[in-house]
N, C-alpha and C positions, 0 to 999 in steps of 0.2 A: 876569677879574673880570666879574660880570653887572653889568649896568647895567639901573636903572629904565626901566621903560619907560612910556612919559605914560598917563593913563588919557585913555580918549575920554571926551567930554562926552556923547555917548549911549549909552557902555558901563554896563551895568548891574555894578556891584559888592555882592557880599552877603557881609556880616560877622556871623556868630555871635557878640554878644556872651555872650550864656551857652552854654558849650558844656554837651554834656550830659556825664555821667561815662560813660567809656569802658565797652560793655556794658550800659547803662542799657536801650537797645532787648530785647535779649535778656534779661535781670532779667525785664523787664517780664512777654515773652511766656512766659517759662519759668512764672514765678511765676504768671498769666495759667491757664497750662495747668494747674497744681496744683491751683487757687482752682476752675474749672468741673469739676472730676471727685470734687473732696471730698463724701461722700457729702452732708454737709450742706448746701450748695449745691443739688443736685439735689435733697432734700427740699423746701428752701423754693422751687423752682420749680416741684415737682409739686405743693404745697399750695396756690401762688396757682394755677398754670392749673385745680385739678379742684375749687378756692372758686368760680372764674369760670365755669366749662366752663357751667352750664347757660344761661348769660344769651345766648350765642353759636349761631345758627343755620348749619348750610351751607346756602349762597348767594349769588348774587351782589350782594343787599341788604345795607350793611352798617348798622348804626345807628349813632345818632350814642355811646351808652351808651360801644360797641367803645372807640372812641376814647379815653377818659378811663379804662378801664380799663388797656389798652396804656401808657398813657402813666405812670399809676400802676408798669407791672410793670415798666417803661425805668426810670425813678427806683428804682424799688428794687433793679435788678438794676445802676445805675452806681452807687449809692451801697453797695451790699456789694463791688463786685469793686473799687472806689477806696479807701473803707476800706483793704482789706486789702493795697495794690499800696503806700499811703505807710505800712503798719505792716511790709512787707516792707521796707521801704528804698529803695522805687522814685520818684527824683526825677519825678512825676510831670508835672509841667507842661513838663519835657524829654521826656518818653516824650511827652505827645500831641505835641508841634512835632513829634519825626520819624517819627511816625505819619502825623498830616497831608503830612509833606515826601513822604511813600511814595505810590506809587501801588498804585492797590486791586487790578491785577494782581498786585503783586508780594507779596500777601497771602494766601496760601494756606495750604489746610489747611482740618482740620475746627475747629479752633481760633476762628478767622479766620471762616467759613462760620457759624460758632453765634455769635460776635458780631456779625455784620453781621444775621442773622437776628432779633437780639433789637431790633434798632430796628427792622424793617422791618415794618410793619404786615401787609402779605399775609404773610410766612414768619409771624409773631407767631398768623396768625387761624389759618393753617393746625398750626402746633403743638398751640394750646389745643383744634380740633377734633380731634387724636388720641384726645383724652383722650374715655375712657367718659362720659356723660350718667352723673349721680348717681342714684341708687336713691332719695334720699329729695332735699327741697327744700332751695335753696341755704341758707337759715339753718340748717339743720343740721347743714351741715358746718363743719370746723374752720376757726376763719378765719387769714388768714396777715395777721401783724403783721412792720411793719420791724424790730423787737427779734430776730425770728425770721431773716431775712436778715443783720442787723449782728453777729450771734455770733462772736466770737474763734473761728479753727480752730481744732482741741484740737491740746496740741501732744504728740508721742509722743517718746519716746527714738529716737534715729536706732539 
């Protein structure tokens, strides 16, 4: 028969009081990888970077403008892939705990690489400078609204 063994008074003990649901991690990233490759996704990220593209110089000057745009495309790009992770079924606030418990090594993939890239201000300037300089002035182009990002996937017969 095991016997208790004393906890040390400077042994660190950690208790998950909410566990996550078994799989939650995986849901997440699976459903994760569906959400960035639907085609609609990718329009509403090419619509805001080529609304944005002409306000963006290359160089090592950045303005302060960058900023509040970025930060603008980071909110709307956590608030359409959240939307869709808790309409998925995805215990969300258990998936970031063992995101954060993870270490960013063990986070690979292009997956992984395109979401670390959408908060990271350098990868963020370097994307939107892919895009073409517009033919005609930024008011004429289409502008990208959050309604445009928050769209239900369409859903198809399996």
């Amino acid at each position: 028969m095991a016997q208790a063994r004393p906890v040390d008074a400077e042994e660190e003990v950690f208790v998950d009081t909410k566990a996550a649901p078994a799989g939650n991690f995986d849901k997440a990233a699976g459903l994760l990888e569906e959400i960035v490759m639907e085609e609609g996704f990718r329009e509403a990220q090419d619509g805001f970077f080529m609304t944005h593209r002409a306000v963006f110089e290359d160089g090592e000057e950045n303005k302060l403008e960058y900023t509040a745009i970025h930060r603008e495309y980071v909110q709307l790009m956590e608030a359409d892939l959240t939307s869709k992770l808790v309409a998925g079924g995805v215990d969300l606030e258990a998936f970031l705990l063992e995101l954060q418990a993870k270490d960013r090594d063990d986070l690979w993939g292009d997956l992984w690489e395109m979401l670390f890239a959408m908060t990271d201000f350098r990868d963020f300037k370097e994307m939107i400078l892919s895009y073409p300089l517009p033919t005609t002035s930024p008011s004429a182009l289409p502008q990208v609204h959050t309604q445009s990002l928050l769209a239900s996937p369409s859903t198809s017969a399996p």
